[in-house]
C-alpha positions as protocol buffer text, in pm:
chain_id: "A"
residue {
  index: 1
  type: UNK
  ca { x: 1419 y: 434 z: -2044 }
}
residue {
  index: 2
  type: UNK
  ca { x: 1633 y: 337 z: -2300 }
}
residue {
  index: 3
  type: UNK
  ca { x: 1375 y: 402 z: -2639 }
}
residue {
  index: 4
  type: UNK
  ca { x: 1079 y: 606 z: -2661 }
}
residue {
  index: 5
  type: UNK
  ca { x: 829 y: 356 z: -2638 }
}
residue {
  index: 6
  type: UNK
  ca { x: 494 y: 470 z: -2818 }
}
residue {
  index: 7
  type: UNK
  ca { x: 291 y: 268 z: -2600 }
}
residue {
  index: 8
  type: UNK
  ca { x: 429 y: 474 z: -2326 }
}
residue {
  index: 9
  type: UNK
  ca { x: 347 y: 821 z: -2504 }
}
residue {
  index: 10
  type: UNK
  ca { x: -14 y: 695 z: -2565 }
}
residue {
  index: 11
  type: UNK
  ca { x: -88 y: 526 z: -2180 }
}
residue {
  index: 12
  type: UNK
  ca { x: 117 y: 810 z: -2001 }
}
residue {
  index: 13
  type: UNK
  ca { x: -159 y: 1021 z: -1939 }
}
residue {
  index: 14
  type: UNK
  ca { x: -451 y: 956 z: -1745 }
}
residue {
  index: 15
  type: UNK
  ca { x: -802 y: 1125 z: -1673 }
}
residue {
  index: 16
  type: UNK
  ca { x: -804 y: 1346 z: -1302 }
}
residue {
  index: 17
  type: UNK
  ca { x: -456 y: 1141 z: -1282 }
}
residue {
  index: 18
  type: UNK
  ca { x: -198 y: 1434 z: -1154 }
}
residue {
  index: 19
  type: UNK
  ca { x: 191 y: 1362 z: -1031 }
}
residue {
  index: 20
  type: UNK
  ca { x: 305 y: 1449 z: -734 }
}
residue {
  index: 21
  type: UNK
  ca { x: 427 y: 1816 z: -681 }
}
residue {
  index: 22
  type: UNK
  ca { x: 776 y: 1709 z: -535 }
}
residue {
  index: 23
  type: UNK
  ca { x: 981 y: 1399 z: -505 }
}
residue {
  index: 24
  type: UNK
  ca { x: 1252 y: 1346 z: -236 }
}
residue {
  index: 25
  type: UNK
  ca { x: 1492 y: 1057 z: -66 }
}
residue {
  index: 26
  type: UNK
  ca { x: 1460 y: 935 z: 290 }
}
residue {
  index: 27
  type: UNK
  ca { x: 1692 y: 726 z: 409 }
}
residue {
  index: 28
  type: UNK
  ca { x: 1581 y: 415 z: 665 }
}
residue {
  index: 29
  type: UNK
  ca { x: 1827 y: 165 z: 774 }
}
residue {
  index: 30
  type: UNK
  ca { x: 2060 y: 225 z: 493 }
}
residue {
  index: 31
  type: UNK
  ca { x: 1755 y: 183 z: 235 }
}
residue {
  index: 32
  type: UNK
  ca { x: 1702 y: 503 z: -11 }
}
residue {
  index: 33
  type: UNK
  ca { x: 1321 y: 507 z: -4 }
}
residue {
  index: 34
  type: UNK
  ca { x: 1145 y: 755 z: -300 }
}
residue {
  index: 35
  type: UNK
  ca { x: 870 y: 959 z: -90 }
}
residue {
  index: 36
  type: UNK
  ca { x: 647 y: 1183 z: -232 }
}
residue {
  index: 37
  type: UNK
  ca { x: 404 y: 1493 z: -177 }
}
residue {
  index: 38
  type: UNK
  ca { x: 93 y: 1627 z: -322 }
}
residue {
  index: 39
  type: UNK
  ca { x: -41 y: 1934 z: -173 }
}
residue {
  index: 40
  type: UNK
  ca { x: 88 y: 2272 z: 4 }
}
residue {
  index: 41
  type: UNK
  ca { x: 393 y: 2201 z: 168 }
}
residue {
  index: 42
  type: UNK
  ca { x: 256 y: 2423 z: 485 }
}
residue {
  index: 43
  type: UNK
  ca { x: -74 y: 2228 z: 495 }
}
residue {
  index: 44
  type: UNK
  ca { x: -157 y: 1968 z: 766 }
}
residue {
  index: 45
  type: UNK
  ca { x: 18 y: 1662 z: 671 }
}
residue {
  index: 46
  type: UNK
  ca { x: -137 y: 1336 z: 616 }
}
residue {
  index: 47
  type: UNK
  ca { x: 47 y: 997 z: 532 }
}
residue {
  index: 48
  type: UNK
  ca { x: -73 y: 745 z: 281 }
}
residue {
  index: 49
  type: UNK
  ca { x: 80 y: 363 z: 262 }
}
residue {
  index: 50
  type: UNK
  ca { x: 40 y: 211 z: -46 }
}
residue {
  index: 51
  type: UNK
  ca { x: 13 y: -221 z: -9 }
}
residue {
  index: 52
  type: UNK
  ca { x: 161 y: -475 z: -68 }
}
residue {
  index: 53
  type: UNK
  ca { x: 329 y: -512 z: -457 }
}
residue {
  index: 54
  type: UNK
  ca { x: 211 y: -155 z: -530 }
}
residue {
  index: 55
  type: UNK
  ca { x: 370 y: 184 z: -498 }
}
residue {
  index: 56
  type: UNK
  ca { x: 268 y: 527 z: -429 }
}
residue {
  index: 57
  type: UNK
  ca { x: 198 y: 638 z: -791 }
}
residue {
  index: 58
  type: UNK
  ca { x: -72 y: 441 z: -784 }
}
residue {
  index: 59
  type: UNK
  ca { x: -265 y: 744 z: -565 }
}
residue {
  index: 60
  type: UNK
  ca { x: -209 y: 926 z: -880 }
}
residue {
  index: 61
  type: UNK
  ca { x: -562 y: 1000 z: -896 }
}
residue {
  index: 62
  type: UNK
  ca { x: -641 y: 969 z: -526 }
}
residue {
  index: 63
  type: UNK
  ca { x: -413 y: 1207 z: -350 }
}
residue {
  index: 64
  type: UNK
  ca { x: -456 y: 1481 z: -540 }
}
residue {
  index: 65
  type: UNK
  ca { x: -840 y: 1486 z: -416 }
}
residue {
  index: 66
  type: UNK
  ca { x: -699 y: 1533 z: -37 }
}
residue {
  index: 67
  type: UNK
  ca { x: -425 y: 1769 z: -130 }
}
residue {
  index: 68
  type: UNK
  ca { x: -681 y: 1982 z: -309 }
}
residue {
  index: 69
  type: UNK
  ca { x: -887 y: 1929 z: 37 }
}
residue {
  index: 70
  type: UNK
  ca { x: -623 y: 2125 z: 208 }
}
residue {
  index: 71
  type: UNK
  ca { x: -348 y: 1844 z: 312 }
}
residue {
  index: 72
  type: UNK
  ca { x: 6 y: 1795 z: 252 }
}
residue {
  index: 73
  type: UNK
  ca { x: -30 y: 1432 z: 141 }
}
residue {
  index: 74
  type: UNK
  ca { x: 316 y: 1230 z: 139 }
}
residue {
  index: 75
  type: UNK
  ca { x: 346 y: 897 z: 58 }
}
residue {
  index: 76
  type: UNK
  ca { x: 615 y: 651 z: -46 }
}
residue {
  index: 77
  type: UNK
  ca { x: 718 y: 329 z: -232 }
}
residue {
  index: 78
  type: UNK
  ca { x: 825 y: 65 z: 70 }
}
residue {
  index: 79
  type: UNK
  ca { x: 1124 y: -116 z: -18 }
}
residue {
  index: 80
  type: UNK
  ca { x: 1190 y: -325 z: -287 }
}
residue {
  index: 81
  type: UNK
  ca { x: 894 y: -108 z: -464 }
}
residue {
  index: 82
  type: UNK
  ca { x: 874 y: 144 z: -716 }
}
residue {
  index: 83
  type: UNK
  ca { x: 1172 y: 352 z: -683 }
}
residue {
  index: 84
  type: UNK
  ca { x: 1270 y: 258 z: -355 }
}
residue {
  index: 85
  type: UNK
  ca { x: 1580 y: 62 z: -285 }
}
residue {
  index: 86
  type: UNK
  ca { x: 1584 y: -293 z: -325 }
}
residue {
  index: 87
  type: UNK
  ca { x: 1688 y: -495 z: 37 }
}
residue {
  index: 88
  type: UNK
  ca { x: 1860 y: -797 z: 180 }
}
residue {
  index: 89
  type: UNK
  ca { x: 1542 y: -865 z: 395 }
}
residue {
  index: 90
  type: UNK
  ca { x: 1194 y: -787 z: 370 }
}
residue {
  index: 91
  type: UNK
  ca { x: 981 y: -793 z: 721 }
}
residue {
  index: 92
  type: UNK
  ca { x: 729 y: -629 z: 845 }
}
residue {
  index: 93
  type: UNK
  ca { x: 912 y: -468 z: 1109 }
}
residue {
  index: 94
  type: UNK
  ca { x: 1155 y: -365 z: 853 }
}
residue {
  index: 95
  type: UNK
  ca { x: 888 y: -165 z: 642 }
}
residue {
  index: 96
  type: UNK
  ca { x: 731 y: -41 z: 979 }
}
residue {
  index: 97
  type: UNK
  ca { x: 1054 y: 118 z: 1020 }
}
residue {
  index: 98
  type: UNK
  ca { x: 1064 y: 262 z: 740 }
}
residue {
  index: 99
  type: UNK
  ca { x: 764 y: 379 z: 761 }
}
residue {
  index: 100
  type: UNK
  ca { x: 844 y: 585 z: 1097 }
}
residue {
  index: 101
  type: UNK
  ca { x: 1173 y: 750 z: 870 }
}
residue {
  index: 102
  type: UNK
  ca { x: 884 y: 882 z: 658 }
}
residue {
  index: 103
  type: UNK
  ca { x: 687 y: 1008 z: 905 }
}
residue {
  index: 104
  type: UNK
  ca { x: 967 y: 1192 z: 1113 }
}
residue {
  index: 105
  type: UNK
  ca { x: 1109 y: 1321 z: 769 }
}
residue {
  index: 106
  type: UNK
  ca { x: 756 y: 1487 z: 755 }
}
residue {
  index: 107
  type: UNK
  ca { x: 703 y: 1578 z: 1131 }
}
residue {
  index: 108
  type: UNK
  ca { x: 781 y: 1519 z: 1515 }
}
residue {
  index: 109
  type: UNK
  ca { x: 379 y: 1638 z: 1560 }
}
residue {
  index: 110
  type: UNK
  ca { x: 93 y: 1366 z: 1562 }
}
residue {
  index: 111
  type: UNK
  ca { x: -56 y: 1373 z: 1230 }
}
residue {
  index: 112
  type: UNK
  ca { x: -314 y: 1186 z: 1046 }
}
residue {
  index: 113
  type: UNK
  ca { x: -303 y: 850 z: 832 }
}
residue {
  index: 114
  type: UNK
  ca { x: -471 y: 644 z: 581 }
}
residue {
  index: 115
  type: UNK
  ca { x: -320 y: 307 z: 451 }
}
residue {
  index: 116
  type: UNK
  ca { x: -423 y: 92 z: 215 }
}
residue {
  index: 117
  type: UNK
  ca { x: -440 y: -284 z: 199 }
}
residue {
  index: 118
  type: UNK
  ca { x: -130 y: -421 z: 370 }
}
residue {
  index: 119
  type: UNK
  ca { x: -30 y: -45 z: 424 }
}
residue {
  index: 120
  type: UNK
  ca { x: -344 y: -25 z: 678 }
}
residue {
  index: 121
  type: UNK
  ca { x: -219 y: -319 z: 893 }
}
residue {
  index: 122
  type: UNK
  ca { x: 100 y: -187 z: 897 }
}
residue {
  index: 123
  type: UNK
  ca { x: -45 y: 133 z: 1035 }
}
residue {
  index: 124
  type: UNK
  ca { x: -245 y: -75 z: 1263 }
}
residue {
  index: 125
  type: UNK
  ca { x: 20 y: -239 z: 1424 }
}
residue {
  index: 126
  type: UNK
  ca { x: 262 y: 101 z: 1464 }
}
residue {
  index: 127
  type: UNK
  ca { x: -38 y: 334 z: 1575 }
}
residue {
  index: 128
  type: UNK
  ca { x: -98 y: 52 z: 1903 }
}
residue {
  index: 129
  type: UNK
  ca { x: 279 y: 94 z: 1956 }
}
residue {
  index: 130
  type: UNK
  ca { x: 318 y: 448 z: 1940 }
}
residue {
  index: 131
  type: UNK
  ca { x: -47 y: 611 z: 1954 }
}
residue {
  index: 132
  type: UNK
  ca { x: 147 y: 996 z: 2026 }
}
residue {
  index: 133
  type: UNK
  ca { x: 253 y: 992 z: 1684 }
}
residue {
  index: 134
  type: UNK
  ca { x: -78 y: 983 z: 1503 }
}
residue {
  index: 135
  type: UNK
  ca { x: -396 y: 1175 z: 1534 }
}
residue {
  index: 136
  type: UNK
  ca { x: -662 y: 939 z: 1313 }
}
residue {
  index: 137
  type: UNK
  ca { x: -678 y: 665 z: 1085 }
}
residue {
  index: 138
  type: UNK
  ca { x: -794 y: 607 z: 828 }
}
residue {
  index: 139
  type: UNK
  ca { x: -842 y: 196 z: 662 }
}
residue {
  index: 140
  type: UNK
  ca { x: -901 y: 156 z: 301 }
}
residue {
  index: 141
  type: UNK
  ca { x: -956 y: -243 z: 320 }
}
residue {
  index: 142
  type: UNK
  ca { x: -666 y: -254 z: 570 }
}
residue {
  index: 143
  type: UNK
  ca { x: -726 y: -435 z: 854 }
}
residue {
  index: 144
  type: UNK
  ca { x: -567 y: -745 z: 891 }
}
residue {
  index: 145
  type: UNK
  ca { x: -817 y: -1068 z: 937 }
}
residue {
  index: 146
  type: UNK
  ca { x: -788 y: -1432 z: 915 }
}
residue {
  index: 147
  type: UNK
  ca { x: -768 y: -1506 z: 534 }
}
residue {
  index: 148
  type: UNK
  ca { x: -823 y: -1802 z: 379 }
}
residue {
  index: 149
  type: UNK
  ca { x: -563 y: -1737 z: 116 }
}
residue {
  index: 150
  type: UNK
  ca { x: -271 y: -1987 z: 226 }
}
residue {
  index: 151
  type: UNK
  ca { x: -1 y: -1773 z: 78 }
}
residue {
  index: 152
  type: UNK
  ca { x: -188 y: -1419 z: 211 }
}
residue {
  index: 153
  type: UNK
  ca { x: 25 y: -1196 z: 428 }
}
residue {
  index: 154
  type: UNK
  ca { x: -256 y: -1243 z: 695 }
}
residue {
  index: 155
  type: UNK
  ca { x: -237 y: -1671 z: 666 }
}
residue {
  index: 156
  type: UNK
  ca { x: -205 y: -1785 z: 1038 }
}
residue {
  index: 157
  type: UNK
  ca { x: 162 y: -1866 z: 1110 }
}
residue {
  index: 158
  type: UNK
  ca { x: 181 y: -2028 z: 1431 }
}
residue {
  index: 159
  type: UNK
  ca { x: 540 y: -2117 z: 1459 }
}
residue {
  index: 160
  type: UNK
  ca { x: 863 y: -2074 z: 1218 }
}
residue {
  index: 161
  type: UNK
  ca { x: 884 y: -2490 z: 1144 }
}
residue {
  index: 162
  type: UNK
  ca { x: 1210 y: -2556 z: 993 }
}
residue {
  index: 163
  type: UNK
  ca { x: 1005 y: -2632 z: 669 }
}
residue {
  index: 164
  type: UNK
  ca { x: 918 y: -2295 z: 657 }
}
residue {
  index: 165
  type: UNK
  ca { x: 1243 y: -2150 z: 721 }
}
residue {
  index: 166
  type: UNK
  ca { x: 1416 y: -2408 z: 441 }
}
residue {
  index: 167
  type: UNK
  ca { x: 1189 y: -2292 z: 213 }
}
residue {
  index: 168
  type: UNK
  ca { x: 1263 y: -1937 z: 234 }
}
residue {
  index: 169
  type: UNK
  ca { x: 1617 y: -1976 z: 232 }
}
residue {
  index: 170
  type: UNK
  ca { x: 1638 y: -2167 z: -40 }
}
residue {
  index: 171
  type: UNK
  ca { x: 1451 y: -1931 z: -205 }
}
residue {
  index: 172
  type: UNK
  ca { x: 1677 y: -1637 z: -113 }
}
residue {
  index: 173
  type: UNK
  ca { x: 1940 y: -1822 z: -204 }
}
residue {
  index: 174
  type: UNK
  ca { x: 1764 y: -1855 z: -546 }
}
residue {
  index: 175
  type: UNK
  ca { x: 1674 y: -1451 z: -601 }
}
residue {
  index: 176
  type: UNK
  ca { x: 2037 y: -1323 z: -696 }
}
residue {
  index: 177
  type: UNK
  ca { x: 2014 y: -1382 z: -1093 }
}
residue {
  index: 178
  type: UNK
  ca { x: 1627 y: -1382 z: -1112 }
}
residue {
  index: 179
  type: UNK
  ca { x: 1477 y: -1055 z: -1311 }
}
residue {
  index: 180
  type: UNK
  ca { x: 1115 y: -959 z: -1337 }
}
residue {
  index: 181
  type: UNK
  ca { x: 967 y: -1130 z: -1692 }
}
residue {
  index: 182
  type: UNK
  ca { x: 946 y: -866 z: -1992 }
}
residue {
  index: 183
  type: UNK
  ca { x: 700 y: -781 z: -2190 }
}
residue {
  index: 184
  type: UNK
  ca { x: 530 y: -493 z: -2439 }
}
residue {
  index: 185
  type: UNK
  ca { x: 351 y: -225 z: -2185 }
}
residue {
  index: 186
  type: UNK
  ca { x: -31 y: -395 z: -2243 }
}
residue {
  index: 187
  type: UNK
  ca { x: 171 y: -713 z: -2153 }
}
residue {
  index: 188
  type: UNK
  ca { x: 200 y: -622 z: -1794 }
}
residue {
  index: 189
  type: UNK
  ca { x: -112 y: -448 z: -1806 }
}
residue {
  index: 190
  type: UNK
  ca { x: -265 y: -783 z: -1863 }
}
residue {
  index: 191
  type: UNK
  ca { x: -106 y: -957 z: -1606 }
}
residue {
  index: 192
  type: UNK
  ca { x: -212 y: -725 z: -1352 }
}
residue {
  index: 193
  type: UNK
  ca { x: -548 y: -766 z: -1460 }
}
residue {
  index: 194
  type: UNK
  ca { x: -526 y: -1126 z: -1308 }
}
residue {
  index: 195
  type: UNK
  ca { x: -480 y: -990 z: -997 }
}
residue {
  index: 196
  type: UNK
  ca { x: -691 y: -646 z: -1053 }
}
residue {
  index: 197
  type: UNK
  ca { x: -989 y: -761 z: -1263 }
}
residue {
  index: 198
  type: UNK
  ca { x: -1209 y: -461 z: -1186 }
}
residue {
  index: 199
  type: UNK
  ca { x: -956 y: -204 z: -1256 }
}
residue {
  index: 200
  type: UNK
  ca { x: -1026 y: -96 z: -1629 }
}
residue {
  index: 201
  type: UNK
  ca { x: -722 y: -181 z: -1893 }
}
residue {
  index: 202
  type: UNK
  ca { x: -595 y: 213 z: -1902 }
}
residue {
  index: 203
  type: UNK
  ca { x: -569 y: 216 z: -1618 }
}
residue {
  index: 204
  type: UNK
  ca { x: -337 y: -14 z: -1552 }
}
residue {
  index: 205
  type: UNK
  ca { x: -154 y: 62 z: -1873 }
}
residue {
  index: 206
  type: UNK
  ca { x: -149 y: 403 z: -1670 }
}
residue {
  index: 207
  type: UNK
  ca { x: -16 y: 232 z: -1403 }
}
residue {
  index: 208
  type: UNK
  ca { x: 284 y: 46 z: -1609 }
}
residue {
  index: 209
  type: UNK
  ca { x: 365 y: 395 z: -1739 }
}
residue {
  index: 210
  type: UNK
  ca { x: 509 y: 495 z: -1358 }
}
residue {
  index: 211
  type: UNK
  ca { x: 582 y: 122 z: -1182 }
}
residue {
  index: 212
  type: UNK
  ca { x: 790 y: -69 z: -1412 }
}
residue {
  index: 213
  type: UNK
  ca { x: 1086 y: 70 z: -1654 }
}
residue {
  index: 214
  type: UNK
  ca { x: 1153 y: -17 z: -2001 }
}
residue {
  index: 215
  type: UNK
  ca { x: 1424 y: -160 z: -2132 }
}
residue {
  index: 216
  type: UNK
  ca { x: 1612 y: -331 z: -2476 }
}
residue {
  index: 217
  type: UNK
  ca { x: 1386 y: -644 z: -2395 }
}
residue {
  index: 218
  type: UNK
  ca { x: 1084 y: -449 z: -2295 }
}
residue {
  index: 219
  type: UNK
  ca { x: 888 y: -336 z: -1955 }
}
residue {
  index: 220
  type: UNK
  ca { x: 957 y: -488 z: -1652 }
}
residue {
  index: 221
  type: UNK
  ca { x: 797 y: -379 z: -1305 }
}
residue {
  index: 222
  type: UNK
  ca { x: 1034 y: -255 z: -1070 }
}
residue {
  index: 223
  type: UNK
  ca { x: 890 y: -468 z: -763 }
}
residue {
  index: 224
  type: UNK
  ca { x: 1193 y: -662 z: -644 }
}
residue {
  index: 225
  type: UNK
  ca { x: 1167 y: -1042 z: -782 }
}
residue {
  index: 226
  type: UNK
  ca { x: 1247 y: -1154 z: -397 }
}
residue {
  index: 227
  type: UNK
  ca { x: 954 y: -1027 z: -310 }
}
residue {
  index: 228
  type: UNK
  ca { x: 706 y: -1312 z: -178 }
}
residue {
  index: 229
  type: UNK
  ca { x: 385 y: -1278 z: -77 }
}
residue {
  index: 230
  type: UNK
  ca { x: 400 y: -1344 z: 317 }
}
residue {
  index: 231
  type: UNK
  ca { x: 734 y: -1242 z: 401 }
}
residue {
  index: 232
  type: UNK
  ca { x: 942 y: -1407 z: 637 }
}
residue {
  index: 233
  type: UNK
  ca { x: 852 y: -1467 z: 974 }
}
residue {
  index: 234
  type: UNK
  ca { x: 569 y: -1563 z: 1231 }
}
residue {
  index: 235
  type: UNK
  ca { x: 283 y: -1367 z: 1199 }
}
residue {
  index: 236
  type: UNK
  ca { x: -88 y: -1405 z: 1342 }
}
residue {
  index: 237
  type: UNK
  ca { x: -368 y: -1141 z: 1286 }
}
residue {
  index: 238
  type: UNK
  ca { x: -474 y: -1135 z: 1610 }
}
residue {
  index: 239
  type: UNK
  ca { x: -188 y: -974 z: 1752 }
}
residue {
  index: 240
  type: UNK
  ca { x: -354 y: -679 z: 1637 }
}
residue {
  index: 241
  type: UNK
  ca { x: -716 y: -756 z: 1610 }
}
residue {
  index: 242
  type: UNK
  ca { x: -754 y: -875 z: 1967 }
}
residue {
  index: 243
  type: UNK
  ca { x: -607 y: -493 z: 2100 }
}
residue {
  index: 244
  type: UNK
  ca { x: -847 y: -336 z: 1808 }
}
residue {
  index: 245
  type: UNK
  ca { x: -1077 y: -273 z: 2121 }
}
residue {
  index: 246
  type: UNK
  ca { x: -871 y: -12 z: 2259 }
}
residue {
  index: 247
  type: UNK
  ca { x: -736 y: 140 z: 1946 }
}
residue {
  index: 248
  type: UNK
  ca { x: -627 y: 454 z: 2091 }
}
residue {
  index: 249
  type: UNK
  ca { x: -685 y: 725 z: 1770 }
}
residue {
  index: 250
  type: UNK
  ca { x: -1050 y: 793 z: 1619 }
}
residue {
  index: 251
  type: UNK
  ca { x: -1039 y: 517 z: 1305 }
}
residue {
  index: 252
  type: UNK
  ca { x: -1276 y: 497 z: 979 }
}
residue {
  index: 253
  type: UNK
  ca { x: -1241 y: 175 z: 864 }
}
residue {
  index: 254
  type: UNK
  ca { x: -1345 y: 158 z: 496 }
}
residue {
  index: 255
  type: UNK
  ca { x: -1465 y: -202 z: 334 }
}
residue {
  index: 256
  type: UNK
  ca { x: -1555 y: -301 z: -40 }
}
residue {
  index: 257
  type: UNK
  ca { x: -1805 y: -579 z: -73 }
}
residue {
  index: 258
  type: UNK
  ca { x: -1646 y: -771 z: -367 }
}
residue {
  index: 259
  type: UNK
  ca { x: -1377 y: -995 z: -341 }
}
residue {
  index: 260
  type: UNK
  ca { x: -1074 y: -979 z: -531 }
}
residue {
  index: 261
  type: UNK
  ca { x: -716 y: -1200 z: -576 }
}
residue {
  index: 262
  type: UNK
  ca { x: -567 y: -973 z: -361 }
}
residue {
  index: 263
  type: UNK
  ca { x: -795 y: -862 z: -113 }
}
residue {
  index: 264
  type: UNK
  ca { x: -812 y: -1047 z: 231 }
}
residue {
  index: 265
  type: UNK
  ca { x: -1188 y: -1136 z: 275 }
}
residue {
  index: 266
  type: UNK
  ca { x: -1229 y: -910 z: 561 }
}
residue {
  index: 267
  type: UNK
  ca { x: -1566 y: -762 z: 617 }
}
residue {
  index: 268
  type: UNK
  ca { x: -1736 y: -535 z: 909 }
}
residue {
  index: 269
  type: UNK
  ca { x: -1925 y: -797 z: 1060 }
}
residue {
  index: 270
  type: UNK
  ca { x: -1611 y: -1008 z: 1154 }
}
residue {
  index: 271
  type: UNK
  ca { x: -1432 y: -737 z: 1312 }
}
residue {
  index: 272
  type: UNK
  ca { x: -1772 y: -554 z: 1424 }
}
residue {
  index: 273
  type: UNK
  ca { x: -1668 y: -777 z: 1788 }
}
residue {
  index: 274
  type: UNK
  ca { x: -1304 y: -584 z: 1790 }
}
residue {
  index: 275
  type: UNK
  ca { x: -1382 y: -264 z: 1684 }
}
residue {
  index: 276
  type: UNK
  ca { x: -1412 y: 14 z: 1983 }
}
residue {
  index: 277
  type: UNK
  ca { x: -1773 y: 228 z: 1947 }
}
residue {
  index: 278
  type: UNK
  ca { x: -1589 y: 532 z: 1850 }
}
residue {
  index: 279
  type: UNK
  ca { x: -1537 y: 329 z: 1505 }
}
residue {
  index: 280
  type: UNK
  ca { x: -1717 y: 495 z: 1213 }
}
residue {
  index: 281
  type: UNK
  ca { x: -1754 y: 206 z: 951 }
}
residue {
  index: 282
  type: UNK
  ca { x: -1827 y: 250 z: 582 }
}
residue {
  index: 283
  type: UNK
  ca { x: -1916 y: -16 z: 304 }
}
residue {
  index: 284
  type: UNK
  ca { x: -1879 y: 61 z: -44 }
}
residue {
  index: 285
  type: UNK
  ca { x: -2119 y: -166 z: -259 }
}
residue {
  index: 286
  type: UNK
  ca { x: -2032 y: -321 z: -533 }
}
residue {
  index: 287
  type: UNK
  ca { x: -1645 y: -258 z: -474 }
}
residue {
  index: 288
  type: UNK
  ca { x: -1344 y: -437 z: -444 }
}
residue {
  index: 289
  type: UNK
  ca { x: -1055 y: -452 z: -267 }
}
residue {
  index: 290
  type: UNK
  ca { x: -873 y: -118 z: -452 }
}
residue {
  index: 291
  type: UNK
  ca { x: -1180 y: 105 z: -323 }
}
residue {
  index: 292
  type: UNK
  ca { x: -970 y: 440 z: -361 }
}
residue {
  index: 293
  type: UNK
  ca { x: -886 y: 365 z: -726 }
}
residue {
  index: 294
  type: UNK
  ca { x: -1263 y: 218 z: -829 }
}
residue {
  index: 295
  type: UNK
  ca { x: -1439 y: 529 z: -600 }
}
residue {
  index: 296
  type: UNK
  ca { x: -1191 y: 801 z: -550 }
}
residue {
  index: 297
  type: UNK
  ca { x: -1436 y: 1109 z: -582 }
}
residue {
  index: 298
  type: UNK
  ca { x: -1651 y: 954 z: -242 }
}
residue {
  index: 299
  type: UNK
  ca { x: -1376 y: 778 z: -105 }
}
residue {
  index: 300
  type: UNK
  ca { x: -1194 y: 1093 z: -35 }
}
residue {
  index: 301
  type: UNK
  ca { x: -1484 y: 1286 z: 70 }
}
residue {
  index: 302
  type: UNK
  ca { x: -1581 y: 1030 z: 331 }
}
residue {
  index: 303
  type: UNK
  ca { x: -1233 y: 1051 z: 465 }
}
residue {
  index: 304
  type: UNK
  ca { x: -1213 y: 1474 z: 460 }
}
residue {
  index: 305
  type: UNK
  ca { x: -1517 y: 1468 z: 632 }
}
residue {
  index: 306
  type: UNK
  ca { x: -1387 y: 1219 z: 913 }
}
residue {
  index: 307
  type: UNK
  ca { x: -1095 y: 1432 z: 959 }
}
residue {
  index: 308
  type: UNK
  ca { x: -1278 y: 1733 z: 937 }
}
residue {
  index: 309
  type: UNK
  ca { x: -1556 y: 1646 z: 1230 }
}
């Protein structure tokens, strides 16, 4: 940071909001990601994936509840996030990967994870690949679903035209000047707001305070302007929905009832038709997509108590 900002002094606390006890570096295909823990460091472990153009300081208030439950909770900022590297490519198999180097940093022993948003597909998709690494799981609002969004990560690509692939060339031919736009700290609060308009205004000043840095010209996030909202590449929901039915770990799948910009319009009664029985489903009224930040007192006991049964 290079000036004190007052803003920054004044938003940089935040109620029940603790940091994490330690901070580390794993490295995944030559990409520094910045992991880190809440909780004893000899407790059970759990992993928590943040989504998509978020980081892992946003479980600020959220971890801390599970650590205190008696979990080692360690989560990360994927690439081109937070403090994480930025990358020549951005995939989903990429941040899968990375995902894994997190996991094996933490253990070789099945353990237990919760993922958020675009973090709970990925989790989806690497838990039907490798089921011996992962005990239960747990979906805040992660499961992927048809969305009607056209530029949603979960909008039904059924081929790479050569449209498609122009386009996102061009554009990454496009990224190597671009910055993220500055602004005072309540600036980017604001603009978050657009796409988090149930999330109250300190908190995501709160949230400016540990995802964007501030410079001569003012705060900037530190999400990677090459960052799109899709990625690159083919992609169809149903690759994952349609082997749902035999999900091979115990899964609670958790589900606001409000829609937001940035949620993907999935709901219980779509998937109810993919979900094995052993499925314990939850719905939050009155919630949106960001369930853990809006309702982190009973969102975290409704997971300790899954993992606890």
């Amino acid at each position: 940071m290079s000036a004190i900002d007052p803003d920054a002094l004044r938003f940089s606390a935040y109620p029940l909001a603790r940091p994490p006890d330690r901070q580390r570096t794993v490295h995944a295909s030559g990409i520094a990601l910045a992991v880190y823990e809440w909780g004893a460091i000899d407790a059970p472990p759990l992993l928590l994936v943040h989504g998509a153009f978020d980081f892992a300081r946003t479980f600020d208030v959220f971890a801390p509840l599970l650590a205190d439950a008696g979990y080692r909770v360690v989560s990360y900022d994927q690439r081109g996030h937070g403090d994480s590297e930025h990358a020549a490519l951005y995939s989903w198999v990429a941040d899968e990967r990375d995902m894994l180097a997190v996991a094996d940093s933490i253990t070789r022993a099945p353990m237990v994870a919760v993922g958020h948003s675009k973090g709970g597909s990925l989790l989806v998709h690497t838990i039907q690949a490798l089921p011996h690494r992962f005990t239960r799981f747990v979906s805040i609002d992660g499961l992927p679903f048809r969305s009607p969004h056209p530029d949603s990560a979960m909008h039904e690509r059924k081929s790479m035209t050569a449209d498609i692939i122009t386009d996102w060339l061009d554009d990454r031919r496009s990224v190597a000047g671009r910055v993220r736009k500055p602004g005072t700290l309540e600036d980017l609060a604001r603009r978050r707001a657009k796409m988090n308009p149930r999330l109250s205004h300190e908190w995501l000043c709160y949230l400016v305070t540990r995802g964007a840095q501030h410079d001569a010209e003012g705060w900037r996030w530190k999400i990677d302007p090459a960052l799109r909202p899709g990625g690159f590449g083919p992609f169809r929901s149903r690759w994952m929905t349609d082997r749902l039915p035999g999900f091979p770990v115990p899964m609670l799948a958790l589900f606001g009832t409000l829609r937001e910009p940035m949620g993907w319009d999935a709901n219980p009664d779509k998937l109810a038709p993919y979900f094995p029985p052993s499925t314990q489903v939850e719905v939050m009224q009155d919630t949106g997509h960001f369930i853990h930040i809006e309702r982190p007192r009973e969102t975290a006991a409704l997971i300790v108590d899954f993992l606890r049964r």
